[in-house]
C-alpha positions in Angstrom: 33.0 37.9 49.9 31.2 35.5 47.3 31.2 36.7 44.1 28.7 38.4 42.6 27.0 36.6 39.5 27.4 37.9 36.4 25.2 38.8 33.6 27.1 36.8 31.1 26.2 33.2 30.4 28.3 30.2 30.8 28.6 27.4 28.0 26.0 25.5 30.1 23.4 27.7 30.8 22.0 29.5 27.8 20.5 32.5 27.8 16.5 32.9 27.2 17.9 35.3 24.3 20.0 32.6 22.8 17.5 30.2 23.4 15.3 32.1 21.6 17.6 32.5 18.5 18.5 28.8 18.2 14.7 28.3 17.7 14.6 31.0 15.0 17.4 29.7 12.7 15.8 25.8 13.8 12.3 26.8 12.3 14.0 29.1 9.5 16.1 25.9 8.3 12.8 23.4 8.9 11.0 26.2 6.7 14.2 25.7 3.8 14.0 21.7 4.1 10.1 21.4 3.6 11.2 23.1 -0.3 14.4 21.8 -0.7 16.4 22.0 -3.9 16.0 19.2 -5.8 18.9 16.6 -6.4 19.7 16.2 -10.4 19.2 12.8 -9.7 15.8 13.1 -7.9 14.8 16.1 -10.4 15.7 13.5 -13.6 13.4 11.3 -12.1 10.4 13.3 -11.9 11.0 14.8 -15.3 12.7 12.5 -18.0 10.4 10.0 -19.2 11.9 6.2 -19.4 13.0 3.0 -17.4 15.8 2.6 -15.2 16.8 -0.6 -12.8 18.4 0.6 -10.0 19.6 -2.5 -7.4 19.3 -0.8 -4.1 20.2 -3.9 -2.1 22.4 -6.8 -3.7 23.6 -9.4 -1.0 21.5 -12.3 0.2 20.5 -13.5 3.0 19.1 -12.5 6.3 22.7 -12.0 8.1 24.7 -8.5 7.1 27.6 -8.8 4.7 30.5 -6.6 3.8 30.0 -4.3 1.3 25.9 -4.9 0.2 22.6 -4.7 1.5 19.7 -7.0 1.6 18.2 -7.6 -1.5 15.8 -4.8 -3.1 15.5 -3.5 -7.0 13.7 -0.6 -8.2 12.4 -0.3 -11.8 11.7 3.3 -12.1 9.2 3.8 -15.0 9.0 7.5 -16.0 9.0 8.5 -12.5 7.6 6.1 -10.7 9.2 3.9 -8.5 8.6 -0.3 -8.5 10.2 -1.9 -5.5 10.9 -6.0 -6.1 11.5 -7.3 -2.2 12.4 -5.0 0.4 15.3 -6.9 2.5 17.6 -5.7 5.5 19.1 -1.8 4.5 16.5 -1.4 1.7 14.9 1.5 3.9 18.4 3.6 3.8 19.4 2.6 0.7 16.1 3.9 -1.0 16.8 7.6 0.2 20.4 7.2 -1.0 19.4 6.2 -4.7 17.4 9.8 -4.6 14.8 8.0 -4.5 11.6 9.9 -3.0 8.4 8.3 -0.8 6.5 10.3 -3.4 7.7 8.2 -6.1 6.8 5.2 -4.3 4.2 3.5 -6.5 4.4 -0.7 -5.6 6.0 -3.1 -3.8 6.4 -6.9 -5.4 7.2 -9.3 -3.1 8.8 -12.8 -4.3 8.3 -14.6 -1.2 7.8 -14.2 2.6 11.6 -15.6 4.0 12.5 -12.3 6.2 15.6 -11.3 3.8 12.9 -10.2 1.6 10.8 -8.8 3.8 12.7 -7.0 6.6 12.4 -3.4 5.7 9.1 -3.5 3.8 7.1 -2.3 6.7 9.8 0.4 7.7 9.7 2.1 4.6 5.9 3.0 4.5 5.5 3.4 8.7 9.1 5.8 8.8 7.1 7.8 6.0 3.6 8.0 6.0 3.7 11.5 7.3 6.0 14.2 8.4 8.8 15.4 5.9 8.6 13.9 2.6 5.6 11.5 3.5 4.1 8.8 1.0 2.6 10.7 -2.2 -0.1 8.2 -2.4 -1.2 4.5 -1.8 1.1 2.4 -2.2 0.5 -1.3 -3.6 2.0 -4.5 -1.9 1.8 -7.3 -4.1 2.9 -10.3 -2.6 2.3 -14.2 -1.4 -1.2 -15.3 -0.2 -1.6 -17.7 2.6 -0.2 -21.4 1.7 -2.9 -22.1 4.0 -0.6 -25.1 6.0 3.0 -25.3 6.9 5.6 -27.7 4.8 6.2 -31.4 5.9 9.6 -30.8 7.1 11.3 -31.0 10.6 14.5 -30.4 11.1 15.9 -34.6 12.4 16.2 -35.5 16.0 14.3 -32.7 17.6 10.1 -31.8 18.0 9.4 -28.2 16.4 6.5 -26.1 18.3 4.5 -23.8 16.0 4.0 -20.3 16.2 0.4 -18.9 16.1 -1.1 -22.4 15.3 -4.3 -20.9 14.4 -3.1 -18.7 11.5 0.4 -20.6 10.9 1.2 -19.2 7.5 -0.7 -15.7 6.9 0.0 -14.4 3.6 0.7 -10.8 2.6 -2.3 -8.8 3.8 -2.3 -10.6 6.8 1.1 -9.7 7.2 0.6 -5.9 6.8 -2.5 -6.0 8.6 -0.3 -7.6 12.0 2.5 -4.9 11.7 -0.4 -1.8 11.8 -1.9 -3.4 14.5 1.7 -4.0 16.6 2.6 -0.3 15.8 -1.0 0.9 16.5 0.5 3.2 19.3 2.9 5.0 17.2 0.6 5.3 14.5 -2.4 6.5 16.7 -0.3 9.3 18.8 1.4 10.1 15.6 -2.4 11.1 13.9 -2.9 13.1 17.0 0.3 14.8 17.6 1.8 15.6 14.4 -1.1 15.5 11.8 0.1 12.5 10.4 -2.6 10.9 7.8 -4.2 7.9 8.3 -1.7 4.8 7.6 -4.2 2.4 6.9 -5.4 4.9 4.0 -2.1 5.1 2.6 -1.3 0.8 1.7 -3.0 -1.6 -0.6 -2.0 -4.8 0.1 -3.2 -7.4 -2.4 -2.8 -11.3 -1.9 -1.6 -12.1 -5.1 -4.0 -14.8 -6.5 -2.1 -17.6 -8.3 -3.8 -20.2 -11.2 -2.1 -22.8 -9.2 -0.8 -25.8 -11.3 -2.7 -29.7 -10.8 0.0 -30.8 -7.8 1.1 -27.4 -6.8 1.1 -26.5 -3.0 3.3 -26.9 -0.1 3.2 -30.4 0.1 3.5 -30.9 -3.5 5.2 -29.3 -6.4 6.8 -25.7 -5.9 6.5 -25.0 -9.4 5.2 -27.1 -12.2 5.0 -26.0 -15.6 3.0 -23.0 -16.1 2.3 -20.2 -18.0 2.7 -16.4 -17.0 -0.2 -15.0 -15.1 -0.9 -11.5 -14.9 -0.6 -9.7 -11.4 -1.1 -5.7 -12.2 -1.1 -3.4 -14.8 -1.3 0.2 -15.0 -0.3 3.3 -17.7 3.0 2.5 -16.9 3.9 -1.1 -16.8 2.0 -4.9 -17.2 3.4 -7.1 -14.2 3.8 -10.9 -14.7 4.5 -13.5 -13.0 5.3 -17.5 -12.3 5.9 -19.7 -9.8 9.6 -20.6 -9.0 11.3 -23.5 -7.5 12.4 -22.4 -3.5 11.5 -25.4 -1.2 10.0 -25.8 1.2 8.7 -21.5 1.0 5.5 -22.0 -0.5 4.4 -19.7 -3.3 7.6 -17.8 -4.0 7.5 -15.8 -7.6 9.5 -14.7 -10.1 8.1 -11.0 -12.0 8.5 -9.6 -15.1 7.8 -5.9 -15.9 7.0 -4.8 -19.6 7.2 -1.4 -20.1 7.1 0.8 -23.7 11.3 1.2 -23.4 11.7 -2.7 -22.6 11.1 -5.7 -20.2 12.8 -6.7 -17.3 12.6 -9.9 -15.0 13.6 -11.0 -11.1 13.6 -14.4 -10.9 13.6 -14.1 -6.9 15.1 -16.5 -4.7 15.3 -20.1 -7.2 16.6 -23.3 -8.4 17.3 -23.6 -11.9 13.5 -23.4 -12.7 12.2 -23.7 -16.1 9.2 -20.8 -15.3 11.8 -18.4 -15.5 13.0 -19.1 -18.4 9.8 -19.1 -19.6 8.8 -15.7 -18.1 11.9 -13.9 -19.1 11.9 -15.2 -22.9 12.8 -12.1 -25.2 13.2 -10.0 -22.1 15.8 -7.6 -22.5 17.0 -7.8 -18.7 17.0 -11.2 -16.5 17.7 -10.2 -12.9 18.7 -13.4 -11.9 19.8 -14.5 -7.9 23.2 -16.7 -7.4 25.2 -18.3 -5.1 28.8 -20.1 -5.1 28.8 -23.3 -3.6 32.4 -23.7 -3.5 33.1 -20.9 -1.7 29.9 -21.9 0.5 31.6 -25.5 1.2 34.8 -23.8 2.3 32.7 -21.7 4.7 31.8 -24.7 7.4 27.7 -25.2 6.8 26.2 -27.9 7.6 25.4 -31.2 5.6 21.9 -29.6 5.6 22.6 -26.5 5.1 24.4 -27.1 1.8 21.5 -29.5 0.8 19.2 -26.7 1.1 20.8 -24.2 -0.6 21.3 -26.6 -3.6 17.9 -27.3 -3.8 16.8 -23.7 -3.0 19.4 -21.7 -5.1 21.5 -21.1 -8.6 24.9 -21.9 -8.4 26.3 -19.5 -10.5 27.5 -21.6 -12.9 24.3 -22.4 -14.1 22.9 -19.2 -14.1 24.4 -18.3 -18.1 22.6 -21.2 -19.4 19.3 -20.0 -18.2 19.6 -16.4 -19.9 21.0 -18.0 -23.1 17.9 -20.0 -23.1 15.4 -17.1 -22.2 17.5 -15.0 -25.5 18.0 -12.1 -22.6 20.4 -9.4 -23.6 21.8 -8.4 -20.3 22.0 -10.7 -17.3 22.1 -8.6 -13.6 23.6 -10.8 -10.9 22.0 -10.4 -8.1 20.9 -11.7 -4.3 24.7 -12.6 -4.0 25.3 -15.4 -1.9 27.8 -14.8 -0.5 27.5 -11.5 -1.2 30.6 -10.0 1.0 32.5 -8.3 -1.4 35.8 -9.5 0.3 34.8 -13.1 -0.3 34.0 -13.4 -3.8 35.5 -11.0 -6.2 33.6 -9.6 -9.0 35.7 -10.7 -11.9 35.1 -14.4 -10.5 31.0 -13.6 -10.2 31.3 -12.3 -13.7 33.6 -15.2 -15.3 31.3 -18.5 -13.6 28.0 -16.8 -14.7 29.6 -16.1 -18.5 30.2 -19.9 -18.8 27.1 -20.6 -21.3 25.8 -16.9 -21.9 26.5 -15.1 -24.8 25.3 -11.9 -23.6 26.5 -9.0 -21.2 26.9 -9.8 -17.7 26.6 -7.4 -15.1 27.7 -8.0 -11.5 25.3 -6.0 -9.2 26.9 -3.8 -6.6 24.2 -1.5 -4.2 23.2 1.8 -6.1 24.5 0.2 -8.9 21.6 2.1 -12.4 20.9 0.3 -15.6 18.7 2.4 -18.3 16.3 -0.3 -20.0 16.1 0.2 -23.6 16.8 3.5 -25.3 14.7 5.9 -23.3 11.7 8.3 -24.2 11.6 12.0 -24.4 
């Protein structure tokens, strides 16, 4: 005879009872995670007044290297976080710095090249609702339109142009395409889940720039100028210039003065006289580098290496800038390349010494510096 089928449940095939406890201890530990303990870290940050860099994201360059992510920085000002570009792994490494979407305050964006760019949308669409959500608007300061593309073309071959209409959109433009390419999400997510209204919850802002006589992208990338003023709030003043990166077209460097110190990110740049300029008396230069020796051994191309010698800071030239600017602390950054098994720290630190006098600091992800000696 076939036997008879018991009242006990097999591994597969739950009971409604068990079914009905798994939901329980589900809700009871959604109930525990909406008012979670804080992290010292993330506590500190929302109590102790003062200025901290924190360098979420250290390596440059859209393609993934060993050991950092894409470039980001956060300047936390008593509480309140200040993103500088938002690259590839900036999203994850923002929640690993204790770091919460409620803190999020601004985003400063130096130029539109997608290393600097690639996780800026993820970290407000991931969080504008649900658990831990956005506290607030948000700010995106970045690039306007350069209204027409550069005059370069790559030799031998025709280039076709992508959306000929609008070839170069700026920042809001840029923010206003991913909402609209999401809108699906965003819209079933409203309905769904309660989430808030995304649009509601980012500012973008064109940043508008007293453009030099000759400046544009078919002239010069950054004359001689002085610092303009971007943003200011209770917190912090935001400055900033325009930088030598050909053929990207503005691309800026910040500076953030706050009431423990100042701090600048010269963003992706040739030696460029603006920031030295914009970081003079500054007690931190964040500064990008690259070394073109160990570039050379790594097979680019003729015009590949061009570009980055135009484009870039050899790191040997990077100490002269900060001696000039009288920073006291020079922050490597935007490391290039920035694999950790290629190019030791110690030789970072020795070939951007050459010419400084002051303290060099080789940034590594996660890697805090407190700015100036703090408030209580």
């Amino acid at each position: 005879m076939p036997s008879s089928p018991t009242t006990e449940a097999s591994p597969t095939a739950p009971t409604r009872r068990t079914l009905l406890r798994t939901a329980a201890a589900a809700s009871a530990l959604t109930t525990a995670a909406a008012a979670p303990t804080p992290h010292p870290a993330r506590a500190a940050a929302r109590s102790v007044r003062g200025t901290e860099l924190i360098l979420l994201g250290t390596g440059g360059g859209p393609v993934p290297m060993h050991g950092r992510s894409g470039i980001c920085s956060a300047l936390v000002v008593d509480g309140r976080a200040y993103l500088v570009d938002c690259g590839p792994g900036a999203f994850g490494r923002y929640a690993q710095a204790w770091l919460t979407p409620e803190q999020l305050t601004a985003v400063f964006v130096t130029h539109l090249h997608s290393d600097h760019l690639a996780d800026l949308y993820a970290l407000l669409w991931l969080r504008f609702g649900g658990f831990q959500p956005l506290g607030g608007p948000v700010h995106i300061h970045g690039p306007g339109s350069a209204g027409t593309l550069p005059a370069v073309r790559p030799k031998g071959r025709a280039v076709r142009t992508v959306c000929p209409s609008r070839p170069a959109p700026g920042t809001e433009e840029l923010i206003a395409g991913h909402i609209a390419a999401t809108a699906y999400d965003v819209n079933v997510r409203m309905r769904s889940e309660g989430w808030p209204d995304l649009r509601t919850l980012i500012r973008p802002h064109d940043v508008r720039v007293p453009l030099p006589k000759g400046a544009g992208p078919r002239g010069l990338m950054a004359p001689p100028m002085e610092p303009f003023e971007v943003m200011r709030d209770d917190r912090v003043r935001v400055t900033a210039v325009l930088v030598e990166h050909p053929p990207v077209f503005p691309s800026f460097a910040y500076r953030f003065d706050t009431a423990d110190g100042s701090v600048v990110f010269s963003g992706d740049t040739a030696p460029c006289g603006n920031v030295a300029r914009l970081a003079k008396g500054a007690d931190v230069l964040v500064h990008e580098v690259m070394d073109l020796p160990t570039l050379a051994l790594g097979g680019l191309r003729p015009a590949q290496m061009r570009h980055m010698e135009i484009s870039h800071t050899d790191v040997t030239r990077v100490g002269p800038i900060a001696e000039r600017a009288g920073v006291g602390t020079l922050v490597l950054s935007h490391l290039v390349p920035g694999a950790t098994n290629v190019v030791p720290d110690s030789t970072w630190h020795t070939r951007a010494s050459k010419g400084y006098s002051g303290r060099v600091i080789v940034g590594n992800d996660l890697a805090r510096l407190p700015v100036g000696a703090g408030r209580t």
